[in-house]
N, C-alpha and C positions, 0 to 999 in steps of 0.2 A: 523703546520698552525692553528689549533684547538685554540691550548697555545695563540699563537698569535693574532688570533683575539678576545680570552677574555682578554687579557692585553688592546690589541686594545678599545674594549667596554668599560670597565673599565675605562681606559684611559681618555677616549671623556666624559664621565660623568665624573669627577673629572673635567675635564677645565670649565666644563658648567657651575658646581656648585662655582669653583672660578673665574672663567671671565666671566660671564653669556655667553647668546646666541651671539644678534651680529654678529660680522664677525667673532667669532668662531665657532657658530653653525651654521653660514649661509656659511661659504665660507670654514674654515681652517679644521673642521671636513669631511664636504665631499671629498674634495682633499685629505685628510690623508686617508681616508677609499676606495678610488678607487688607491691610490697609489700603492697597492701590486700587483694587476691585473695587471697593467701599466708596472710596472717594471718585472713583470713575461714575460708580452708580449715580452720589451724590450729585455731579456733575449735570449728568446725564439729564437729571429729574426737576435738576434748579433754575434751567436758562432757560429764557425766551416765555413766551406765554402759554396757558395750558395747552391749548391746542400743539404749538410745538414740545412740550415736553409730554403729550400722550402716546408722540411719534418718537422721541430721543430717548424717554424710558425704555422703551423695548429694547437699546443694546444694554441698558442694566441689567435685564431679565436675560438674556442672551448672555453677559457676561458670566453670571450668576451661574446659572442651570451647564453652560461650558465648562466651566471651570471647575465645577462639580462632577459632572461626568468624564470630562479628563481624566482628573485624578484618579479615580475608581474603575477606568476600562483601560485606556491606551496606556496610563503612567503605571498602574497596578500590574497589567500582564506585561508590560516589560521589565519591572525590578521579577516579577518572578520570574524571567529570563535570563536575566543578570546575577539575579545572588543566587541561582538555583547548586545544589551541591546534590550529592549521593544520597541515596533516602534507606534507610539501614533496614533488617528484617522489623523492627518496631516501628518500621513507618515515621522513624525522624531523622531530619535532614543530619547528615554528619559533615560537618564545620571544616571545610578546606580540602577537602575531597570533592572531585569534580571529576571520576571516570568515565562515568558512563553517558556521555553527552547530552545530546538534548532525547532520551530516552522520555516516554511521556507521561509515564510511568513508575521511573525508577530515578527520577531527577526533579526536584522539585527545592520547596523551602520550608524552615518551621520558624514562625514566631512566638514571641513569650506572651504571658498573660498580658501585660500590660496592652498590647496590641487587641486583644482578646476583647477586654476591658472599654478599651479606643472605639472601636467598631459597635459595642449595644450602645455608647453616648451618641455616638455616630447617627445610632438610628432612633434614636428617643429625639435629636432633635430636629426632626420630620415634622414633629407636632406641631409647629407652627405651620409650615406647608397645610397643613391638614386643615388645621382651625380656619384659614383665610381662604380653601377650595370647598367648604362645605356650606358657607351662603351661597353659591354659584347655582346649585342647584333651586334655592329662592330664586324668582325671577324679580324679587327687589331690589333695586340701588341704597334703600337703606340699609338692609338687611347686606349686604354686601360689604357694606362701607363700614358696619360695624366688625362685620366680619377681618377688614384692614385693620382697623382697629383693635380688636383682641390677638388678632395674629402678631402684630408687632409689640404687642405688650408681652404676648409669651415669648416671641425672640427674645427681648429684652432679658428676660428673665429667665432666657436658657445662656443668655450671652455672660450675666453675673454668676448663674451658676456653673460654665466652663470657667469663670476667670475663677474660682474659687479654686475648683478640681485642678482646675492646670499647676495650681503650683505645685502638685502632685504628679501630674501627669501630663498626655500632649494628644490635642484631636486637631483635626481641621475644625477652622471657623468661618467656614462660607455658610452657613446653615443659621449661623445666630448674628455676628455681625453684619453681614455684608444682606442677609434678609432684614435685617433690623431697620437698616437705613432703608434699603427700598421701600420697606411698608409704609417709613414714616413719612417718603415721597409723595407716596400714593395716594396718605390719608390728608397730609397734607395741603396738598396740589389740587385734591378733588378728584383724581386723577382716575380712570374706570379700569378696572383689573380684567386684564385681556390677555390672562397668561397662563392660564389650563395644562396647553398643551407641553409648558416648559415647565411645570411645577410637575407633570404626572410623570415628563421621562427623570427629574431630579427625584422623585418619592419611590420610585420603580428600581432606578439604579444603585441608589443608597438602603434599599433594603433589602435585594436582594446578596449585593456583594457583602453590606453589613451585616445580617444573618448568615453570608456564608463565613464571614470571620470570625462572628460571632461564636460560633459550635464545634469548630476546631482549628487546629493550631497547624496543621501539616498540609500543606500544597502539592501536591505533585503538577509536571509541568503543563499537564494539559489541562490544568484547569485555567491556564494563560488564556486559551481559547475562548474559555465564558469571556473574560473580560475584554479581548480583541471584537468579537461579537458587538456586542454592547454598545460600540462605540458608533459605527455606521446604523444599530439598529435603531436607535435614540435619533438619529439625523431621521430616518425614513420616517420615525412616527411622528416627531416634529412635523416635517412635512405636511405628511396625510393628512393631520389632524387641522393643522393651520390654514393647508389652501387646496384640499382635497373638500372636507367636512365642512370648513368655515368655522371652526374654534375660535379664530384672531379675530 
């Protein structure tokens, strides 16, 4: 998988540099880059009989809810470690100046709107998360099951509506593809949704870091820290919740 995803990398920079950005960087590189997640889901949720794919789902969900909080704790506070530069009396990063080291306070990053912009889609597409944890609280299997059902119909239709915006701009798509297919496992398969506690640390960590992108543009470097947090705090409540509570 390693191999793979450096050909992958490799890969997506060699199109940029002979097709430029565009709807290659905006729409055919993301899609390509969540495709493996997807299809592992797919996987996951296809073989063997229900009973075993009520048990092999769960590394889709696992996948998923991972691979979402990566990105947004462990991968987030280390690029802000990485491109951190000097942060001016106006509290914006100055571009190639790097004196003051890892000051935590005076060393940080600034992104552009577009990023700004990246982070509210980011967190609008929760709503699916939402729609499919709010039968839960029904103690019916129907009510549940429709609930799969409307969930992945709004994936669906957050998934056409990032393929639109992308050709303007660039979000993650673990939120709309890569849940899209899982629901349609789920609804498919029969399959009983026993995933609470990965869907609350995935709607927790995407709204917070989203909101915090959302409302401004300037980092300084100790907000690294929120995101380092984050990372083991999602594993602890996983836990608790799974085989502390009995959630799973």
């Amino acid at each position: 998988m390693f191999v793979a995803a450096s050909f992958l990398s490799d890969g997506s920079e060699l199109l940029l540099v002979v097709m430029g950005p565009g709807i290659i960087g905006g729409l055919f590189l993301p899609v390509l880059g969540a495709f493996p997640d997807a299809l592992l889901i797919l996987v996951s949720g296809l073989s063997g009989s229900t009973t075993t794919a009520q048990s092999q789902v769960l590394i889709g969900m696992g996948l998923l809810a991972g691979s979402t909080v990566m990105l947004l704790t462990a991968l987030w506070g280390a690029c802000t470690i990485v491109g951190k530069c000097d942060l001016s009396p106006e509290n914006a990063a100055i571009d190639g100046q790097d004196t003051k080291g890892f000051s935590l306070s005076g060393s940080g990053i600034t992104t552009d709107k577009a990023t700004t912009k990246a982070a509210q889609i980011m967190v609008v597409s929760l709503i699916p998360f939402i729609i499919v944890e709010i039968p839960q609280v029904i103690d019916s299997s129907s009510a549940k099951r429709i609930g799969v059902l409307v969930g992945c119909i709004a994936a669906i239709i957050c998934l056409l509506s990032y393929c639109i915006y992308q050709i303007y701009g660039a979000v993650t798509m673990n939120n709309t593809l890569c849940l899209g297919v899982f629901l349609a496992i789920i609804y498919i398969r029969g399959l009983d949704w026993d995933f609470s506690a990965e869907v609350l640390v995935i709607v927790l960590v995407v709204l917070v870091m989203g909101l915090l992108s959302s409302f401004r543009t300037t980092f300084p470097l100790w907000m690294s820290s929120i995101a380092f947090i984050f990372y083991p705090l999602t594993l602890a409540i996983v836990y608790v919740l799974d085989y502390v509570l009995g959630w799973s």
